[in-house]
N, C-alpha and C positions, 0 to 999 in steps of 0.2 A: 290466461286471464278470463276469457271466456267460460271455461270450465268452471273455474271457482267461484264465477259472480251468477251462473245458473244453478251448483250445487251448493253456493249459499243458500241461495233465494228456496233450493227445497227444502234445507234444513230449516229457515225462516217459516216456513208453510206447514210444517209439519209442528212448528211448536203452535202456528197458530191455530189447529187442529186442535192442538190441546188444550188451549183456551178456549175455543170454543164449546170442547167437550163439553169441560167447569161449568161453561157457564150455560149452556143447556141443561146442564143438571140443577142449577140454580134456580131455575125460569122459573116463579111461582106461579107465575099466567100461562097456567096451559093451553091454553088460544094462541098463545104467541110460538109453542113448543116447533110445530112446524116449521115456521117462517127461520128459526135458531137451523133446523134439523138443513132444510134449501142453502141455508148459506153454507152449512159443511158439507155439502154435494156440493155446490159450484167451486170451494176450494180445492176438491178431493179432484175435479175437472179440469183445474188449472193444471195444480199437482203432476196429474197426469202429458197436460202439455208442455212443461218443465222437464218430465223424464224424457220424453221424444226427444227433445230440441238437445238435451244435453246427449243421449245416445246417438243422433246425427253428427253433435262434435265431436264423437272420443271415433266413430265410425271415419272421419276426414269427411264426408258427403260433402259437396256444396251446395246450400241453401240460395246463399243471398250474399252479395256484399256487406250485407249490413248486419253481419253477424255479431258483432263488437254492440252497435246500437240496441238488437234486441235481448241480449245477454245483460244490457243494462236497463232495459225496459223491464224483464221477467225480473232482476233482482231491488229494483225501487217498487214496481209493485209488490212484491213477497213481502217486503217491508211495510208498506199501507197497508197490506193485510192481518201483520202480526200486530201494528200498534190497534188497529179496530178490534180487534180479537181482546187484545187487553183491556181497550178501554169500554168491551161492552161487560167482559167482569168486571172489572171495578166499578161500574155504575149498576150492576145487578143485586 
């Protein structure tokens, strides 16, 4: 269960990459093109601590007890990230 609700949460991340892509290519305000460009590094940054956390599962390591809780933490955020991702295209 763990597994699946962290490699959700990257396929979630990865599509919201893609929205975000869109919609930095959309950005008529190129003043704002940066600010588009920081928030696909800080995803790309999560991203990256999704791959770990899930490579320390499939590894057995032990983290934490709370492995269940944070596997649920990284897949509702992947989620807040992909609907912001959308609704900053649709509003572009």
């Amino acid at each position: 269960m763990n597994i699946s609700s962290v490699g959700l949460g990257i396929i979630l991340f990865l599509c919201a990459l893609v929205l975000l892509w869109k919609t930095y290519r959309l950005t008529a305000v190129t003043r704002l093109r940066p600010f588009w460009a920081a928030l696909g590094v800080f995803i790309v940054f999560f991203l990256i601590g999704y791959a770990v956390f899930v490579a320390t599962l499939i590894r057995g390591d032990e983290l934490t007890r709370l492995r269940p809780l944070i596997a649920q933490i990284f897949l509702w955020g992947s989620i807040f990230v992909l609907l912001c991702s959308w609704l900053f295209l649709a509003t572009v």
